[in-house]
C-alpha positions as a Markdown table, in Angstrom:
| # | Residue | x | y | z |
|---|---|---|---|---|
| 1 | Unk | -23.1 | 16.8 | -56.8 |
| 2 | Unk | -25.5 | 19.6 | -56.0 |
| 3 | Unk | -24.2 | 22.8 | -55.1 |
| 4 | Unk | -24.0 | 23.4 | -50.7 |
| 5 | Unk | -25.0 | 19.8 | -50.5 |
| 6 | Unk | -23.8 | 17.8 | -47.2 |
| 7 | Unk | -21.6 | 14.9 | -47.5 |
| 8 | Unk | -20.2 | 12.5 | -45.5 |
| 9 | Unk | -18.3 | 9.3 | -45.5 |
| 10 | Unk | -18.0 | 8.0 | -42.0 |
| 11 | Unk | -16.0 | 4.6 | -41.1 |
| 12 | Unk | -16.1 | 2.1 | -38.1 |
| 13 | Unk | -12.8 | 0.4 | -38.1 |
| 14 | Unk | -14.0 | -2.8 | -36.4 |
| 15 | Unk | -16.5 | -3.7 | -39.1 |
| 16 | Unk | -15.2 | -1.8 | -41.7 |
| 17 | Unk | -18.1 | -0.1 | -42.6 |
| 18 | Unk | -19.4 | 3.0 | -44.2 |
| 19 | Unk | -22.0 | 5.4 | -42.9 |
| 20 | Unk | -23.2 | 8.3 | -45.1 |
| 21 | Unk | -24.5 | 11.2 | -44.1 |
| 22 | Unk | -26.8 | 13.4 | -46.7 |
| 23 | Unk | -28.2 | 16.7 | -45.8 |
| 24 | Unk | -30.0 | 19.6 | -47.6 |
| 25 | Unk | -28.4 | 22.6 | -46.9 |
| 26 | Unk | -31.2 | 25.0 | -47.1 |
| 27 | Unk | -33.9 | 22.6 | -44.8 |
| 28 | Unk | -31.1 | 21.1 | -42.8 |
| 29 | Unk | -33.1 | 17.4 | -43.3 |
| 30 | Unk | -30.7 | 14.7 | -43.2 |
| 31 | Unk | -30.5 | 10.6 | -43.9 |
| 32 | Unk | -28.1 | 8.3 | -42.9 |
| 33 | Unk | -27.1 | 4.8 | -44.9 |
| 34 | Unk | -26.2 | 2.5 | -43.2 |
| 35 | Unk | -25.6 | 3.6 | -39.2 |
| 36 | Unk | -23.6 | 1.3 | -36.8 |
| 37 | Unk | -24.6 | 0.6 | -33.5 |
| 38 | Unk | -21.6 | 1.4 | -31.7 |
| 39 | Unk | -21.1 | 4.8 | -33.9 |
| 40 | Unk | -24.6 | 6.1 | -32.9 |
| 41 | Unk | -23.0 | 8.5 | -30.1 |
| 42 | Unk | -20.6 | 9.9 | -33.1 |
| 43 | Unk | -23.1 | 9.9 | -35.9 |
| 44 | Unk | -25.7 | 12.3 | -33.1 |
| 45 | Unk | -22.8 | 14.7 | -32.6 |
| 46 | Unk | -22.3 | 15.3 | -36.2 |
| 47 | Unk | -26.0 | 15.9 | -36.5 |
| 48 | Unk | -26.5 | 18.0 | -33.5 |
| 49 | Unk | -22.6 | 19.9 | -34.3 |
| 50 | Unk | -24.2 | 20.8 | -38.2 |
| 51 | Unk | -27.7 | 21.5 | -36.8 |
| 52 | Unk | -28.8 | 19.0 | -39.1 |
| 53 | Unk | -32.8 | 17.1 | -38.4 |
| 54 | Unk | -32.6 | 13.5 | -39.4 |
| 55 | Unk | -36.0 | 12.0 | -41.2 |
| 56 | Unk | -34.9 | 8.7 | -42.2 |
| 57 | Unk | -32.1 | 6.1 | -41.6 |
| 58 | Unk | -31.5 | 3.6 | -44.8 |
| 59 | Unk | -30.2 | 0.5 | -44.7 |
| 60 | Unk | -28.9 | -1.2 | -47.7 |
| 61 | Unk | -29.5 | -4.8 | -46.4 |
| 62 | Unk | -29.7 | -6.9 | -43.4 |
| 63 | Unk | -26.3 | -6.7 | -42.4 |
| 64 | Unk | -24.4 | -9.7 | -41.1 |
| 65 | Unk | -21.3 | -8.2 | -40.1 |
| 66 | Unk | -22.6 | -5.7 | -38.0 |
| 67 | Unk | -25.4 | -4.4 | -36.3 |
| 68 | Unk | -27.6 | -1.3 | -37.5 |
| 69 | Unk | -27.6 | 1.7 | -35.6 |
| 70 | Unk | -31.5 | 2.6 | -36.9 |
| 71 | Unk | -33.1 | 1.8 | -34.0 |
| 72 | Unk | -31.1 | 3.9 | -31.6 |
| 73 | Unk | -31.5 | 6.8 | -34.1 |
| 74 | Unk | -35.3 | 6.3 | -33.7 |
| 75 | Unk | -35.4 | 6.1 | -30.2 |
| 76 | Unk | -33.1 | 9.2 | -29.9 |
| 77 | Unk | -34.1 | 11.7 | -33.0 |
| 78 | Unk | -37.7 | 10.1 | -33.8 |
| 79 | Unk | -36.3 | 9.1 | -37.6 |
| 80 | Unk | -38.4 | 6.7 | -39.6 |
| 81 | Unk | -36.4 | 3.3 | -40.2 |
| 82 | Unk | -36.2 | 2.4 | -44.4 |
| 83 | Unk | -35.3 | -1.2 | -45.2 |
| 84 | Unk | -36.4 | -3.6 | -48.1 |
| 85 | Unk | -39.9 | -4.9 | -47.6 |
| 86 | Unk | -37.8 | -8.6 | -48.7 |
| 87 | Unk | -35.9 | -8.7 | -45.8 |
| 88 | Unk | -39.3 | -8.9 | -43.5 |
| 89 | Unk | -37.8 | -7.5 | -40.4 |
| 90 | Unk | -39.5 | -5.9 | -37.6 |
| 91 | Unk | -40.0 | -2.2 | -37.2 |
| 92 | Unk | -39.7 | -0.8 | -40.1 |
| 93 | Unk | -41.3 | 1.9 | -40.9 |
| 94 | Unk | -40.8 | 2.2 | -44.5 |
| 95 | Unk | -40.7 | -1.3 | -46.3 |
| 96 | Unk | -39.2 | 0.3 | -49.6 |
| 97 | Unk | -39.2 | -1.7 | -53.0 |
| 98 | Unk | -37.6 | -0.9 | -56.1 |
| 99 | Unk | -38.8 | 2.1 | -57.9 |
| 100 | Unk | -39.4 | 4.3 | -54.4 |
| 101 | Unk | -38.0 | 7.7 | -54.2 |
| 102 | Unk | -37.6 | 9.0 | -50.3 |
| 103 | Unk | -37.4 | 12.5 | -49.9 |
| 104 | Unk | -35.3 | 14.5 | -48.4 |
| 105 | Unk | -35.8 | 18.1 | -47.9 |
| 106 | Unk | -36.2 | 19.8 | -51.0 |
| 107 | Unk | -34.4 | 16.5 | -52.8 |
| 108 | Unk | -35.2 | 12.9 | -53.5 |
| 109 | Unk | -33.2 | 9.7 | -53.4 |
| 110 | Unk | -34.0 | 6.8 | -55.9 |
| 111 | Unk | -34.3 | 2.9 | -54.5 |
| 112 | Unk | -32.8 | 0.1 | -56.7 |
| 113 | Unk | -33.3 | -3.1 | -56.0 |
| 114 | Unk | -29.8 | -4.7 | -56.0 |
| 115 | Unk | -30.1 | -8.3 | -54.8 |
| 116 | Unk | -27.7 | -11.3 | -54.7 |
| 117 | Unk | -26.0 | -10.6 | -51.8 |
| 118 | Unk | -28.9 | -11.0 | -49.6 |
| 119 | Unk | -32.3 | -10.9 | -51.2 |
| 120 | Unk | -33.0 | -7.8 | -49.9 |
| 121 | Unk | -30.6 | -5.7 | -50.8 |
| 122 | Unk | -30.9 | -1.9 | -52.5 |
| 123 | Unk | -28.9 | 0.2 | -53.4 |
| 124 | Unk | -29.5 | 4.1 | -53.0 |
| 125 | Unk | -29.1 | 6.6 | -56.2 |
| 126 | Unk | -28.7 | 10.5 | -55.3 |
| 127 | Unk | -27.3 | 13.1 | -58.3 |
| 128 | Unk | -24.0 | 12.1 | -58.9 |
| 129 | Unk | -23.7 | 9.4 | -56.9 |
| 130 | Unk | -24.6 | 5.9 | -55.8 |
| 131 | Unk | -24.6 | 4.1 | -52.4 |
| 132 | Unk | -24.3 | 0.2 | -53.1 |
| 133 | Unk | -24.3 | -1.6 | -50.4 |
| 134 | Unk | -22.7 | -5.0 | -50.3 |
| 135 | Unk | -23.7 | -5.3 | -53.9 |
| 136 | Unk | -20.9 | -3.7 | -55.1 |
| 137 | Unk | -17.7 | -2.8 | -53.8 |
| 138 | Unk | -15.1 | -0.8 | -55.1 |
| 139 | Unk | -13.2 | -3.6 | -57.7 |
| 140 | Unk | -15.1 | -6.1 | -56.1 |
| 141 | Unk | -18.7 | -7.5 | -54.9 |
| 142 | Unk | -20.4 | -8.8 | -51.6 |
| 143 | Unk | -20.5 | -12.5 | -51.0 |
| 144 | Unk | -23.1 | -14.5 | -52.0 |
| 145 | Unk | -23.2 | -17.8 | -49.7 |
| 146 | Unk | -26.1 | -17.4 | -47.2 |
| 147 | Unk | -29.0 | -14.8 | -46.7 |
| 148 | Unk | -30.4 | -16.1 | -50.0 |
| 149 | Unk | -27.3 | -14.8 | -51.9 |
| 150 | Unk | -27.0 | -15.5 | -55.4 |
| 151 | Unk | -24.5 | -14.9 | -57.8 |
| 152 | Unk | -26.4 | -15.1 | -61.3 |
| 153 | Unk | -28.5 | -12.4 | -59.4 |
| 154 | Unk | -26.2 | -10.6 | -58.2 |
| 155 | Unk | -24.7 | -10.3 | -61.8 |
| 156 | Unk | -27.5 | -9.4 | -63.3 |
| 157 | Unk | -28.3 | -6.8 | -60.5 |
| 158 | Unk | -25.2 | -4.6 | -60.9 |
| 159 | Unk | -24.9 | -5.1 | -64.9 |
| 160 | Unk | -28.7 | -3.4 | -64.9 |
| 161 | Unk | -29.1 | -1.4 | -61.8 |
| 162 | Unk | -25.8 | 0.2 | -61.6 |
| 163 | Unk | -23.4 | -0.4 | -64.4 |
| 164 | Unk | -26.6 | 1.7 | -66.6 |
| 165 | Unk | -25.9 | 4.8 | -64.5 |
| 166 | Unk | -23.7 | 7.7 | -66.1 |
| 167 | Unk | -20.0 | 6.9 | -65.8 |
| 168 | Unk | -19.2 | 9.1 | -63.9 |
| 169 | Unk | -21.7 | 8.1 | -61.3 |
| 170 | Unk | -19.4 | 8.0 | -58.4 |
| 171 | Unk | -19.6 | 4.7 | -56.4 |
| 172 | Unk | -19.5 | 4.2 | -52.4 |
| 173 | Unk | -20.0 | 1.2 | -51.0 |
| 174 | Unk | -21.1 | 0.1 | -47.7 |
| 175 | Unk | -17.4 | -1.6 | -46.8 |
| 176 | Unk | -13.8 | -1.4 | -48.0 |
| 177 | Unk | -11.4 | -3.4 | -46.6 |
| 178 | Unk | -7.9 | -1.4 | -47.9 |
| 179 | Unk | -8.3 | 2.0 | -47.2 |
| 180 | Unk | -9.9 | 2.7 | -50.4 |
| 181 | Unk | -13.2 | 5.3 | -49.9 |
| 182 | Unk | -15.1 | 5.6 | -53.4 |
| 183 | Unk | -14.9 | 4.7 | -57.0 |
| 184 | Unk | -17.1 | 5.4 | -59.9 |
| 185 | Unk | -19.1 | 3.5 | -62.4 |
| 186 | Unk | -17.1 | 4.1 | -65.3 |
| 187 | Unk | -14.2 | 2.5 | -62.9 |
| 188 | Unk | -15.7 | -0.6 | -61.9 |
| 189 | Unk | -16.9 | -1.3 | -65.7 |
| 190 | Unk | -13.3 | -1.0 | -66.3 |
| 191 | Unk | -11.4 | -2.7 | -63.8 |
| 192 | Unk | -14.0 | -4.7 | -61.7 |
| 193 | Unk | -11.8 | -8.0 | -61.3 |
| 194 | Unk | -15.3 | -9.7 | -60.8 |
| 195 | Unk | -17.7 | -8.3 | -62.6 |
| 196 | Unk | -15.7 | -5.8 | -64.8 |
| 197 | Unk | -14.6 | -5.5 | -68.5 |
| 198 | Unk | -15.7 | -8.5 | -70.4 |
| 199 | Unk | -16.6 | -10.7 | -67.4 |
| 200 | Unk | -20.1 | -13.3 | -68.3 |
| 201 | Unk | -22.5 | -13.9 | -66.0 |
| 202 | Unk | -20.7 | -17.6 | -65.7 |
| 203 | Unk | -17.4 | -16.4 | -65.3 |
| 204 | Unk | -18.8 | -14.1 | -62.8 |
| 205 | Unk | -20.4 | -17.4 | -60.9 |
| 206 | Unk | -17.8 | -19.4 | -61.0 |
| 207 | Unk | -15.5 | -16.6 | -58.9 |
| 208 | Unk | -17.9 | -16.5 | -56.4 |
| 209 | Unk | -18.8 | -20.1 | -56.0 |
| 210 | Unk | -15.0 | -20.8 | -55.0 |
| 211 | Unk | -14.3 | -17.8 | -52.4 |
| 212 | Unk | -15.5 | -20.0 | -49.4 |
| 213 | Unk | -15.1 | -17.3 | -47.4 |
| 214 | Unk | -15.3 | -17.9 | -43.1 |
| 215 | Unk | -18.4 | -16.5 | -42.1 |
| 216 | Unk | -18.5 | -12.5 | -40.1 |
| 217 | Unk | -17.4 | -12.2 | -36.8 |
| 218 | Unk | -20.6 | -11.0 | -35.9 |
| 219 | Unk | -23.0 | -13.0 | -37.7 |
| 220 | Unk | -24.8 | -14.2 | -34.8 |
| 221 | Unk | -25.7 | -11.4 | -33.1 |
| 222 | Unk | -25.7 | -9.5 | -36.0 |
| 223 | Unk | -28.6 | -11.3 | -38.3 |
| 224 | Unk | -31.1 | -11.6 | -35.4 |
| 225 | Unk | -30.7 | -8.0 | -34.3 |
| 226 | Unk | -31.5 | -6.5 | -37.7 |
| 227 | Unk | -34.3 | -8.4 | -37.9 |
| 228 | Unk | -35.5 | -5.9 | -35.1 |
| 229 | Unk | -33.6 | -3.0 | -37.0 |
| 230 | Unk | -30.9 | -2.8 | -34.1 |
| 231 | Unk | -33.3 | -3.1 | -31.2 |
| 232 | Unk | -31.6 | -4.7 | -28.3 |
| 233 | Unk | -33.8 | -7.7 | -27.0 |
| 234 | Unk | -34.5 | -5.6 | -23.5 |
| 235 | Unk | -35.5 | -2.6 | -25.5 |
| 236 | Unk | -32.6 | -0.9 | -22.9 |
| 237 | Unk | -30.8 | 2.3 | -24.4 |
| 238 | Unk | -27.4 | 2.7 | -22.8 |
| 239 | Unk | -26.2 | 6.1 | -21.9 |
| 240 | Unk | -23.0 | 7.9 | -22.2 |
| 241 | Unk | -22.8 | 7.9 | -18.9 |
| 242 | Unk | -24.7 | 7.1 | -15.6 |
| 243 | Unk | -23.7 | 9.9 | -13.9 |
| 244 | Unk | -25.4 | 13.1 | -15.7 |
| 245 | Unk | -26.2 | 13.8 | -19.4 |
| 246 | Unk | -22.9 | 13.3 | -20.7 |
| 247 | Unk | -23.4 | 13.7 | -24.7 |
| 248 | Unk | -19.9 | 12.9 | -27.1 |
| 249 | Unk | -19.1 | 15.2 | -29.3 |
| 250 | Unk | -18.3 | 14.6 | -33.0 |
| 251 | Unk | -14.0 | 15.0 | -32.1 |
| 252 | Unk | -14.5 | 12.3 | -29.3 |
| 253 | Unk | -14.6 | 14.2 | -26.5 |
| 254 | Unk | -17.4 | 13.9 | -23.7 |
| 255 | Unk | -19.2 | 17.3 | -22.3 |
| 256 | Unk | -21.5 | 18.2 | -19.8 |
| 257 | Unk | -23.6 | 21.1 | -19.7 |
| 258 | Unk | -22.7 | 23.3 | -17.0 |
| 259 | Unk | -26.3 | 23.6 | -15.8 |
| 260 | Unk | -26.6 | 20.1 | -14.7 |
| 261 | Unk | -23.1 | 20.9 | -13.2 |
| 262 | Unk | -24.1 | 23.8 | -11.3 |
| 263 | Unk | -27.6 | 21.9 | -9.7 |
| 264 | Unk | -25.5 | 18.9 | -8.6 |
| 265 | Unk | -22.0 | 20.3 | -7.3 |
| 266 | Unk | -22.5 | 17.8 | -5.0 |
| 267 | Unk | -22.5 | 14.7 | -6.9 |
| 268 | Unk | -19.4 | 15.4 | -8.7 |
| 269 | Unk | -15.7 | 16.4 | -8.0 |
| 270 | Unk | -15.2 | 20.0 | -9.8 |
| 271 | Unk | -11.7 | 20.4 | -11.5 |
| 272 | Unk | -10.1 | 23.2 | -12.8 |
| 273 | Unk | -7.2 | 22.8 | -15.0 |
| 274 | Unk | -6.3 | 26.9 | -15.3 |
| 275 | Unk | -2.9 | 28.1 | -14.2 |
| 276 | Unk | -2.5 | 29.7 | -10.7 |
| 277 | Unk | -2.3 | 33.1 | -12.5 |
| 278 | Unk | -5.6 | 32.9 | -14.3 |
| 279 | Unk | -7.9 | 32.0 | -10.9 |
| 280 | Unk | -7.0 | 35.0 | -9.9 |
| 281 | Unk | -8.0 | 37.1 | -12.9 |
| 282 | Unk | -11.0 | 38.4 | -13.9 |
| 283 | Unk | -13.4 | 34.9 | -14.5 |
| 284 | Unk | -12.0 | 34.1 | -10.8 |
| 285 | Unk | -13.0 | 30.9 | -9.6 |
| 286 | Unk | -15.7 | 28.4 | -8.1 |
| 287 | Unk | -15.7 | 27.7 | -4.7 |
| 288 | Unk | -14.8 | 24.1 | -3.7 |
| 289 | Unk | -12.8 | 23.2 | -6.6 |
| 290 | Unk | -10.0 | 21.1 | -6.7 |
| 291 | Unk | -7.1 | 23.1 | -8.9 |
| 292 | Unk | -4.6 | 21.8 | -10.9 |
| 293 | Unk | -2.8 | 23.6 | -13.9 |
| 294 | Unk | -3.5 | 21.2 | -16.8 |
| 295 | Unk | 0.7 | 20.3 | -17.4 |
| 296 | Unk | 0.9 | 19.2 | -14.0 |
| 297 | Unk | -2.1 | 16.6 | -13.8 |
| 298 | Unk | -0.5 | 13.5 | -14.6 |
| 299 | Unk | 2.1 | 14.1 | -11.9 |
| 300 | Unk | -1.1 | 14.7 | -9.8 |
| 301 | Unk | -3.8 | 12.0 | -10.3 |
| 302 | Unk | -3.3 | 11.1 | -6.7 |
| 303 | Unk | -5.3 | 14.0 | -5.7 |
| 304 | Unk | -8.1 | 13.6 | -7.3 |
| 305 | Unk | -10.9 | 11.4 | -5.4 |
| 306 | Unk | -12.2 | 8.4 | -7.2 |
| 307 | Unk | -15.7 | 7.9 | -5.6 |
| 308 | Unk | -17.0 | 10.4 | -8.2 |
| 309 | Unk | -17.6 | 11.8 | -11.4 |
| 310 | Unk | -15.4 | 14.3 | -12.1 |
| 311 | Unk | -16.2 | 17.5 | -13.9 |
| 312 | Unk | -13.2 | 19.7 | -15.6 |
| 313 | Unk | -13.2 | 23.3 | -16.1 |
| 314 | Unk | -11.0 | 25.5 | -17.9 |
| 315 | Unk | -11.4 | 29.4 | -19.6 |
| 316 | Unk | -12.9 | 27.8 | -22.6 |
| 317 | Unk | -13.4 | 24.0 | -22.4 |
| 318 | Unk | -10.3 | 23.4 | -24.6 |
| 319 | Unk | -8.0 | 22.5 | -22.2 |
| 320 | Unk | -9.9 | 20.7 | -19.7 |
| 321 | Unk | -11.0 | 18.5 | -23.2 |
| 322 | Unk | -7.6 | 17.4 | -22.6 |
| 323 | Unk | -8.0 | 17.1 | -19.1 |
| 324 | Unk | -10.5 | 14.7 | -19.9 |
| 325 | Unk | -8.7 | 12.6 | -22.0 |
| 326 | Unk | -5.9 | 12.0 | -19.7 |
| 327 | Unk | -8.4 | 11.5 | -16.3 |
| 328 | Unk | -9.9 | 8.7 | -18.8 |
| 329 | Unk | -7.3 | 7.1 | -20.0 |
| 330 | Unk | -6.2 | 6.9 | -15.9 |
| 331 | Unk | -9.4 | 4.9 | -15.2 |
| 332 | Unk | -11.5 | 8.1 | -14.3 |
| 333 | Unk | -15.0 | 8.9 | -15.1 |
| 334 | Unk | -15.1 | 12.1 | -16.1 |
| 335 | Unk | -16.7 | 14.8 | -18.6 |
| 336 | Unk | -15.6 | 18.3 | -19.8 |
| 337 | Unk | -18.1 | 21.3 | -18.6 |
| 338 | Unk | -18.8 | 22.8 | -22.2 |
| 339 | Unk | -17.6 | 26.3 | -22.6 |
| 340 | Unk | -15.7 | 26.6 | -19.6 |
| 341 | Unk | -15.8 | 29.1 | -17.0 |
| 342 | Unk | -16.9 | 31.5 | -20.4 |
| 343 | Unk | -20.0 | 29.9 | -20.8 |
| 344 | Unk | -20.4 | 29.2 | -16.6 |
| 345 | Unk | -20.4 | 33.4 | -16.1 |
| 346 | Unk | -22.2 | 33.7 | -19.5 |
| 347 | Unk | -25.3 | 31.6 | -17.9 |
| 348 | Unk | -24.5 | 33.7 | -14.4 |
| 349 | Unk | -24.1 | 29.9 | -12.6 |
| 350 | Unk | -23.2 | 30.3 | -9.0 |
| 351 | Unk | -20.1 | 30.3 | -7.8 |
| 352 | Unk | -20.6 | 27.9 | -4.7 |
């Protein structure tokens, strides 16, 4: 891998799929492969957390098991959608082919067209490693009964487009299904149960012809959705939250900046989860707030109105992150004020 680069392997646990995130250190221009709809809140908080500018979001095929987060990512960050020119879907705004380098930053990654799984799919090639899709998987390969899957090509595809890479190409696929995160070229030529070792293109076919395999969960909504590269049928983005601009962060937790806080006191109940001892020291505290040390607030949910929002201070906004977790988890709507009462007398908010 090159030196500094950015890496990483991110997982949704209901589809069991991989997004990857690549970045040049030096330009800070990032891609993502293969974004998930309901990740795209997690997937902007590692960009925004790394200071990281996304250009393009690649999907390795029309997936039927989930649906693409590329479209959000446009909407949100103004990336350019990449998708095979095959699978003829709507708003795409780089129909890539075989052969096609995208760049990123000062480096490049190399399209391979990978088909069998669905006719469109690619996989992507970047230094030391290769992102495969569905095509392969680690000691194993995507289905081939519907999107135009076919095993011969499928066969064919990995022998030629990825089995010819160095071995020590490392390997990640687009799903695992045990726990298992990456693999390697010189692996899969090994052990591949499939498609491995001495394994002919018939024996190969004859495997996948006999998997009959239940269709995705998602199929449904899934195949007609990435034909518009994950745009919802009414165009609507959802938000975080109705209230303010709540944004998640990459650990989970949701924050509000305390400017919006201090411009609408009134449209939100103000918590501060400090011990006695501390609103009385030298950060003091805001008028109006409801206090409750952060060990006591479970015992004290009653307190706490329900016909807001509610906003949660502490000296730092690591403790009120907590705060939040356990107002949620009670059935309240609620956000942490990022930074605390540090940042609220570092921007000289008001006090009332």
């Amino acid at each position: 891998m090159l030196r500094g680069m950015i890496f990483r392997q991110l997982f949704d646990a209901e589809s069991s799929t991989y997004t990857y995130l690549l970045a040049d250190p030096v330009g800070r221009q990032a891609v993502l492969i293969d974004p998930v709809f309901e990740q795209h809140q997690r997937d902007l908080a590692i960009l925004r957390e790394l200071g990281l500018s996304l250009t393009h979001t690649l999907d390795t095929h029309q997936h039927a098991d989930h649906i693409t987060g590329a479209w959000l990512m446009k909407k949100a960050v103004g990336s350019k959608v990449a998708l095979s020119k095959r699978c003829g879907a709507s708003g795409v705004d780089l129909p890539i082919e075989h052969g096609n380098v995208i760049p990123m930053g000062h480096y490049a990654i190399e399209v391979r067209a990978t088909p069998g799984h669905t006719d469109g799919c690619v996989s992507y090639v970047f230094a030391d490693r290769v992102f495969t899709g569905d095509a392969l998987l680690i000691r194993g390969a995507g289905r081939t009964d519907f999107q135009a899957g076919d095993a011969a090509t499928l066969y064919r595809s990995i022998r030629e487009q990825i089995f010819t890479l160095p071995k020590q190409t490392l390997v990640y696929p687009a799903h695992d299904y045990a726990g298992r995160t990456v693999s390697s070229v010189e692996e899969e030529c090994t052990h591949n149960p499939r498609v491995g070792g001495e394994a002919s293109e018939a024996d190969f076919v004859g495997y996948m012809d006999n998997m009959r395999l239940p269709h995705p969960k998602k199929i449904a909504a899934a195949l007609p959705a990435n034909g518009r590269c994950g745009e919802p049928e009414d165009g609507i983005v959802a938000k975080v939250a109705e209230w303010g601009p709540v944004v998640a962060t990459y650990a989970g937790i949701l924050e509000i900046d305390p400017r919006w806080v201090a411009e609408h006191r009134d449209a939100v109940v103000l918590l501060d989860v400090r011990t006695e001892q501390e609103l009385t020291g030298e950060l003091g505290k805001l008028e109006g707030c409801v206090c409750i040390a952060l060990n006591e607030l479970r015992d004290r949910l009653e307190e706490l109105p329900k016909d807001k929002p509610v906003a949660i201070l502490c000296r730092s906004g690591r403790r009120s992150a907590m705060a939040m977790q356990i107002l949620r988890k009670a059935g309240f709507d609620a956000a942490n004020v990022a930074g605390g009462m540090l940042r609220w007398r570092a921007l000289d908010l008001p006090a009332s």
